[in-house]
N, C-alpha and C positions, 0 to 999 in steps of 0.2 A: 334492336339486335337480339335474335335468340342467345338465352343464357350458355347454351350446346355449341355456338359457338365463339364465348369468349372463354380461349385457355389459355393466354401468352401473356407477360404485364403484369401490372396490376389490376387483376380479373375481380377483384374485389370490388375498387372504386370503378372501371370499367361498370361492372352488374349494378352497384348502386346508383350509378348515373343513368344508367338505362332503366331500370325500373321507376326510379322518380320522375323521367321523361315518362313515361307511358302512365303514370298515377295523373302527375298535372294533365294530361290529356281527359283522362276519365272524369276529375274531378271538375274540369272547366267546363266540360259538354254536356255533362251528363245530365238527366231530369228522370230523378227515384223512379221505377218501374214496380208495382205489386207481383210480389208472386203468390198464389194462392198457397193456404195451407194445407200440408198431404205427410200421411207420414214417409213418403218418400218425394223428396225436391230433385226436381230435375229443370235447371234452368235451361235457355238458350240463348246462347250468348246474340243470336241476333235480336230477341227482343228486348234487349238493355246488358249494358255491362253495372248497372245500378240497379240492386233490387232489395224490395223491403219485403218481409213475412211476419207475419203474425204468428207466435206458435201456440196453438190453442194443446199442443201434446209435444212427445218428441218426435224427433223426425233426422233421417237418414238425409245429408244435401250430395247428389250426383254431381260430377265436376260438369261445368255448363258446355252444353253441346255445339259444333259451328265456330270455335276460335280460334285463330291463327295465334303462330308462335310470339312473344312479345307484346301479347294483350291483357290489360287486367281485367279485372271482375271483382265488382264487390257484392258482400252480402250484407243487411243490417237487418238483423232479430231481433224481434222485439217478443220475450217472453211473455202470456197471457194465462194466468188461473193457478202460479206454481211454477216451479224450477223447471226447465227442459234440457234435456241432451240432444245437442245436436252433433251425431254422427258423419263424422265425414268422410266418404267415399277412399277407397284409397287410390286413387287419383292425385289425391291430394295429398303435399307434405309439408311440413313444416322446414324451417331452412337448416335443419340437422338431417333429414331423411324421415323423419319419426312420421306416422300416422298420428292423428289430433281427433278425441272427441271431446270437447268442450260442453259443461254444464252451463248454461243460460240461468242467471236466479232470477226469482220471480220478480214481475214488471220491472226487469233491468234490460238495457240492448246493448246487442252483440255485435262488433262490426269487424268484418271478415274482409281481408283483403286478399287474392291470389293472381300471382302471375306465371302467364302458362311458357311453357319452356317449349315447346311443342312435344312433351311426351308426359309431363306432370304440370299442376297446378303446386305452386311453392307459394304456402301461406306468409304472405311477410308484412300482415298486419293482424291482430290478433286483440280488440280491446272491449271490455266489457264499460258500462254505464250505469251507474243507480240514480233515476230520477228524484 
């Protein structure tokens, strides 16, 4: 169920129950997709809602192209040579409204979770990793 239309109730646990519906879907299917590294990321959502990158620099991530309202997308960075910033689109928001650019530190990974509303990508996973 898109986020845009749950307003009545308890639209809180309503959005939470939908979104962890739609996470266990991704998380159960899913088989990690590479994205190559560019200073500009532009996924598509049809070729994986699961995608790993290397970031050899920083780099700009495009909200992924082709997804229907109520879909996730995950991202998982994995930092290479030094700290990166990974800019994100403003497509993209965090569950306050706010724009997110995120520092990657070196050889740590970044795992990016959004789910799209049909008109934003709402970041509602956000956790870094030091090996």
């Amino acid at each position: 169920m898109p986020l845009s239309q749950i307003n009545n109730g308890d639209s809180g646990l309503v959005a939470r129950t939908a979104i962890n519906a739609a996470i266990a879907r991704v998380n159960s299917f899913e088989t990690p997709a590479s994205l190559a590294y560019n200073a500009t990321l532009s996924p598509a959502y049809g070729d994986g809602a699961l995608r790993t990158v290397t970031m050899t620099g920083n780099a700009t991530l495009n909200v992924p192209s082709g997804a229907s309202a109520g879909q996730i997308w995950t991202g998982i960075f994995i930092a290479s040579g030094g700290a990166r910033d990974l800019n994100l689109a403003s497509g993209f928001k965090t569950l306050t409204g706010a724009t997110y650019t995120p520092t990657i530190t070196s050889s740590s990974i970044r795992f990016i979770q959004a789910y799209y509303t049909g008109s934003v990508w709402l970041v509602i996973k956000n956790q870094e990793f030091a090996p």
